[in-house]
C-alpha positions in Angstrom: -7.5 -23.2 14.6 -5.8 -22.1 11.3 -2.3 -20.9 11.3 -3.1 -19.7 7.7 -2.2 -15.3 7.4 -5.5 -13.5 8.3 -6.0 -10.7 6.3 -8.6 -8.0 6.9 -9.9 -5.7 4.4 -12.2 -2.5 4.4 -15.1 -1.9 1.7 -14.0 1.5 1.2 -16.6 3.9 0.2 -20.3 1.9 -0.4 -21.0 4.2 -3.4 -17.6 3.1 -5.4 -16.3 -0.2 -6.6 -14.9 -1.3 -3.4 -17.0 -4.5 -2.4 -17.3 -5.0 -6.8 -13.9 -5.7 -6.6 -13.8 -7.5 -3.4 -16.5 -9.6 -4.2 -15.2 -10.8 -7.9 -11.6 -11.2 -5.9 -13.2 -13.5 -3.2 -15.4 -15.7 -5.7 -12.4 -17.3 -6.5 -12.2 -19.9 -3.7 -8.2 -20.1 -4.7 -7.9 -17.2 -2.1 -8.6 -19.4 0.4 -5.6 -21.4 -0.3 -3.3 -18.0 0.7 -5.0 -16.7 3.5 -8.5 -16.4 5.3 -9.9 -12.7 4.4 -12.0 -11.1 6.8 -14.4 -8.7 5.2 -15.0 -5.8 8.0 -18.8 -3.9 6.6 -22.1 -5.3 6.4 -24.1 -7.9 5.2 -26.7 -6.2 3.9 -24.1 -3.9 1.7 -22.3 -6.9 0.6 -25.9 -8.1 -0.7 -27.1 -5.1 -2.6 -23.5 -4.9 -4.5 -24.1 -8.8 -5.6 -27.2 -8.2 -6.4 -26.3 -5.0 -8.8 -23.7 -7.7 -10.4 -26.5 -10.4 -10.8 -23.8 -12.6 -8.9 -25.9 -15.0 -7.1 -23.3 -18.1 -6.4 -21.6 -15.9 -3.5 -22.0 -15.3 0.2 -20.0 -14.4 3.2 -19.6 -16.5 6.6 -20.9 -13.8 9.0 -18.9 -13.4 12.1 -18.1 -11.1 15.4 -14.4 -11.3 15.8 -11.0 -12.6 13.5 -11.0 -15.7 15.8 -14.2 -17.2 14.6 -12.8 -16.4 10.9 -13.4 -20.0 8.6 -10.5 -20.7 6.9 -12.5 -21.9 3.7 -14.5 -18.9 3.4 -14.8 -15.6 2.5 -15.9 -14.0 6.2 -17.6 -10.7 6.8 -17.9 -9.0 10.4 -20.6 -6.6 10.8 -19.4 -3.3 11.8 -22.7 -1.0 12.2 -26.2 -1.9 12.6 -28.2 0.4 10.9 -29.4 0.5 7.5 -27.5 2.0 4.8 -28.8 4.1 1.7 -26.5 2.8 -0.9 -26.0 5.7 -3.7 -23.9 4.2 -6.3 -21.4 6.6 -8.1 -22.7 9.3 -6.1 -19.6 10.9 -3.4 -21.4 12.1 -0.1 -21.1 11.9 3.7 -22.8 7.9 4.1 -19.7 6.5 1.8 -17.3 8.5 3.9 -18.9 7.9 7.2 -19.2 3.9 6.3 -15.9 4.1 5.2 -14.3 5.2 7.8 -16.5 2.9 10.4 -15.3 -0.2 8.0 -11.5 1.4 8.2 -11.6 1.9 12.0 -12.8 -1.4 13.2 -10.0 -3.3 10.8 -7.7 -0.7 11.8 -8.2 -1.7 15.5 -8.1 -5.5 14.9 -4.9 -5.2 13.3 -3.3 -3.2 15.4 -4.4 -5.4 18.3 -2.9 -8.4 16.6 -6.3 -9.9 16.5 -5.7 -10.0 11.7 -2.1 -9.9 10.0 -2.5 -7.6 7.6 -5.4 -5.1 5.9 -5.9 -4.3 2.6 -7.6 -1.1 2.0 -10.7 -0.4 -0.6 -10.4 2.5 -2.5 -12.0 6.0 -0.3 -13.0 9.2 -1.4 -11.0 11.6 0.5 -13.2 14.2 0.7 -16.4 12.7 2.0 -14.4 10.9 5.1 -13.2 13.7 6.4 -14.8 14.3 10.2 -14.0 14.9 13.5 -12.8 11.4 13.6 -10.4 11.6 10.3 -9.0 14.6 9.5 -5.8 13.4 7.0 -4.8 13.5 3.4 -5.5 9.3 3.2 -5.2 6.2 4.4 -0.8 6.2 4.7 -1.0 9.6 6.8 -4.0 7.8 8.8 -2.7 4.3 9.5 1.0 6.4 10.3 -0.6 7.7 13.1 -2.8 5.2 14.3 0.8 3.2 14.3 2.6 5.8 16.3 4.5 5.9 13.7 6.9 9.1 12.8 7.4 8.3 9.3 6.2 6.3 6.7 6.4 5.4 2.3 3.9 5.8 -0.1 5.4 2.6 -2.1 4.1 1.7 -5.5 5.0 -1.9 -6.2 4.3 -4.5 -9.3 6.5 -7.0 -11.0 8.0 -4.6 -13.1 8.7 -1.5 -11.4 8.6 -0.4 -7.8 8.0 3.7 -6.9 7.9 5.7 -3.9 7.5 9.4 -3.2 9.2 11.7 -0.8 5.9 13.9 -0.8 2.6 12.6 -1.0 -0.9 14.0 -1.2 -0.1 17.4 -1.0 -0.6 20.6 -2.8 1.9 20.7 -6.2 2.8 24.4 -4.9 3.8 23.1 -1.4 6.2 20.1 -3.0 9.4 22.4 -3.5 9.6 23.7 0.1 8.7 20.0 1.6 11.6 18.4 0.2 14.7 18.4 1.8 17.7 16.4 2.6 16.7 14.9 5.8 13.0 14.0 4.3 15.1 12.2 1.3 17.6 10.4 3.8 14.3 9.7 5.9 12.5 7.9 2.4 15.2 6.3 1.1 16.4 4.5 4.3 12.6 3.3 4.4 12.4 1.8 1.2 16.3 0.9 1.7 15.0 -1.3 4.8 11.6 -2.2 3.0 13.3 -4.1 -0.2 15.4 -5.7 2.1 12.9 -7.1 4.8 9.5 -7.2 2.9 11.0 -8.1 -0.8 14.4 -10.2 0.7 16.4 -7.9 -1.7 19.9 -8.0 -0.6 21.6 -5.3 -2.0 18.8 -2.8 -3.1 20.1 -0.5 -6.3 17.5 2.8 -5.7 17.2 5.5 -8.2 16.2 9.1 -7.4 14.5 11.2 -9.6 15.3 15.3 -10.0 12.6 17.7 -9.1 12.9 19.9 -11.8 13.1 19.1 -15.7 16.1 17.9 -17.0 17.3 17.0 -13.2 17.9 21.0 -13.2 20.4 20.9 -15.7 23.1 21.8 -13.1 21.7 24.7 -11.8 20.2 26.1 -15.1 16.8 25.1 -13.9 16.7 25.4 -10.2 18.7 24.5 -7.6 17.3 22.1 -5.5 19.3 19.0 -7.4 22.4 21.2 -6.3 21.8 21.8 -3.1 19.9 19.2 -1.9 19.0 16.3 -3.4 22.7 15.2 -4.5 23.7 15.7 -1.2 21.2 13.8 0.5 22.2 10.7 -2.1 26.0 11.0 -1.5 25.1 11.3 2.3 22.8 8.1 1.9 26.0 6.5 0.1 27.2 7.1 3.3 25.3 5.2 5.2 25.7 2.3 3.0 22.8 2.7 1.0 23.1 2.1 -2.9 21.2 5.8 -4.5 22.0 6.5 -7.7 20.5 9.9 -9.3 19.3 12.6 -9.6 17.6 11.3 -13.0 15.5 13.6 -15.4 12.1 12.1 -14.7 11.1 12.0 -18.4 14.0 10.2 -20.0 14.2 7.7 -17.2 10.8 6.5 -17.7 11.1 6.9 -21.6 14.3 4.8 -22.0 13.2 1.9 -19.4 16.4 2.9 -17.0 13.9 1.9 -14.1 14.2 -1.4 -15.1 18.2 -1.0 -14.1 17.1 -0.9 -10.5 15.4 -2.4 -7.8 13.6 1.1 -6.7 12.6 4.2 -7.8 12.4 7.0 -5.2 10.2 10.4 -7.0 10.0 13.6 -5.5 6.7 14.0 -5.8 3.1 12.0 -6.0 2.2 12.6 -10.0 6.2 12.5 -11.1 5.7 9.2 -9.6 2.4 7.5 -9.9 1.8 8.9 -13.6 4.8 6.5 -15.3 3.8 3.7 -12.8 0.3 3.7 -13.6 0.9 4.2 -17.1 3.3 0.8 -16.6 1.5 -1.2 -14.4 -2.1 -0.4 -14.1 -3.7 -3.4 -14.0 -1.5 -5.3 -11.6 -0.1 -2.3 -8.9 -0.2 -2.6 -5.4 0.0 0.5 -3.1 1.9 -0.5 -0.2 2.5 1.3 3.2 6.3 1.3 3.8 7.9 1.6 7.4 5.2 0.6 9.4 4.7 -2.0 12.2 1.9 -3.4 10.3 1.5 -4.6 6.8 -0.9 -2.6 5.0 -1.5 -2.5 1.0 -4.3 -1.5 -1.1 -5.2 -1.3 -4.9 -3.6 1.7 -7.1 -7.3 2.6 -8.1 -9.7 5.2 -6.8 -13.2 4.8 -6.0 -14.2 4.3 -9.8 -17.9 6.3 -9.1 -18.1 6.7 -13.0 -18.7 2.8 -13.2 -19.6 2.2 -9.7 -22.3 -0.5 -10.3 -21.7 -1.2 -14.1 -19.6 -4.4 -13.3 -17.0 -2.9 -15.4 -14.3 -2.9 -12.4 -11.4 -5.1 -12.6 -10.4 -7.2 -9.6 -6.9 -7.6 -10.5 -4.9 -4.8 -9.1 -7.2 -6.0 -5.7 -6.4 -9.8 -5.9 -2.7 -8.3 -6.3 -2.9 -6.4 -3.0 -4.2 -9.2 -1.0 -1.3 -11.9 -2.4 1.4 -9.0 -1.4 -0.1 -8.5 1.7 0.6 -12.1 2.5 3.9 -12.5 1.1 4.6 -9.4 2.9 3.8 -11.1 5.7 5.2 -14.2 5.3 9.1 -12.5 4.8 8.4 -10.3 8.1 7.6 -13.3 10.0 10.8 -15.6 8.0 13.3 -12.8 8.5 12.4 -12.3 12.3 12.7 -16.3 13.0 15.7 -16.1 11.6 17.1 -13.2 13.0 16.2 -14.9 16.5 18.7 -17.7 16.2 21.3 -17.2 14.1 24.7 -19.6 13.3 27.5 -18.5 15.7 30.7 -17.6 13.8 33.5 -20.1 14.4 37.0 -19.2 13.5 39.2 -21.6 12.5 43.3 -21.8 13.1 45.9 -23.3 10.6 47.0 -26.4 12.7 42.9 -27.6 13.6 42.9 -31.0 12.1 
């Protein structure tokens, strides 16, 4: 048996780019030297995708559970029998219902220990809704699933790292959703995040002003005033280094992000937007706060070139490697947490 990080990952929706990008990812055999990915979807799905691409030189080990994994290959467990009418580029109810069958089943094996991490392919978050998943996306999903009672939408690449207080929800509802105890809540998340998952010390975290100009004390709105200053000098309190509010514009404009370790936004697009714009190509949504390690790429479902093999890999390849080093600093920072060096004081006269 392989004591190599098992890392699961769901196809997403069958119409998008999903298994594109997993596929391209996974022909690299270097992969294999990280991790084993298991590939929860269908054979017959994978086929049709490699067969679009004109990739012939690929194939997945087919298995029924994480323990029969191979470590040298690229496996695939089968989660659904039936036949699937693939529609590429085209959003209806079989990518969302496939999606969420390929989600569930990882889901599951993750949570009962069975993988170490997932890695999400991109859904459409319309066609999944159902009886069975009735949430804005995968964080608000996988926070439940967890048990968990909060969680960080955490952008993260080389050069910049975001997170949002709100997430995927209406632009109209951001201003009442924000307040000082949901700030507190999202900063001591990605306060706890940078140290354990990134081994960052002493995290320097910048918060970003709702309104333009950081509200120009007072002159446009309030909510700087009243509470998003507080809930910094209150996380000061609590021995975590936030710095702000900053005006979202000039921060991004003059490169101040790259002063700090984080960047905590108010809001989705006053967030994304800039790290997108920075980091494209090589972002990783990760899911903050949770029990389990979860990351996916910073791209939709791409339907407008869904089967064009004009999908790039990278931002996907970037999500699996965090994933494992994710993993890897959990797992270092609990073994040595479980036996650490007893203090010894010493006296003057000890020879």
């Amino acid at each position: 048996m392989s004591d190599k990080i098992k890392v699961g990952i769901s196809v997403g929706d069958v119409n998008g780019i999903g298994l594109e990008v997993i596929i391209k990812t996974l022909m690299d055999n270097r992969i294999m030297d990280y991790c084993t990915p298991i590939v929860y979807g269908h054979t017959k799905i994978a086929s049709f995708h490699r067969k679009t691409l004109a990739i012939n030189d690929f194939s997945f080990n087919v298995i029924n559970n994480p323990g029969m994994a191979h470590d040298k290959r690229p496996n695939m467990i089968n989660c659904w029998e039936e036949d699937v009418k693939i529609e590429l580029g085209v959003a209806n109810e079989t990518g969302g219902k496939y999606a969420f069958l390929s989600l569930e089943k990882a889901l599951d094996d993750l949570l009962a220990g069975s993988i170490d991490a997932l890695v999400t392919a991109p859904i459409n978050k319309h066609t999944i809704q159902s009886e069975n998943f009735q949430f804005a996306g995968h964080t608000e999903y996988i926070q439940t699933k967890t048990g968990s009672e909060d969680s960080l939408m955490f952008l993260i690449s080389e050069d910049l790292k975001v997170g949002v207080v709100t997430g995927h929800i209406p632009i109209s509802e951001v201003p009442e959703k924000i307040t000082q105890e949901k700030i507190i809540s999202k900063l001591t998340l990605m306060n706890n995040s940078l140290k354990k998952d990134f081994w960052i010390q002493k995290p320097k975290i910048a918060v970003l002003g709702l309104n333009p100009h950081a509200g120009d004390n007072g002159l446009i709105g309030n909510e700087e005033l009243q509470t998003i200053i507080p809930a910094i000098e209150q996380a000061n309190s609590q021995g975590i280094m936030a710095f702000g509010p900053y005006s979202a514009d000039g921060f991004f404009a003059n490169k101040t992000f790259a002063q700090f370790d984080a960047v905590l936004a108010m809001y989705h697009d006053q967030g994304l937007i800039p790290f997108k714009q920075i980091s494209f190509h090589n972002g990783v949504n990760f899911t903050a706060g949770l029990p389990v390690v979860r990351t996916s790429p910073d791209h939709g479902t791409g339907f407008d070139i869904a089967g064009k093999n004009k999908a790039s890999e990278n931002s996907f390849r970037e999500a699996i490697f965090e994933a494992v080093n994710i993993v890897k600093h959990r797992r270092e920072s609990t073994e040595l947490a479980s036996n650490p060096l007893k203090i010894s004081r010493f006296t003057k006269d000890r020879d």
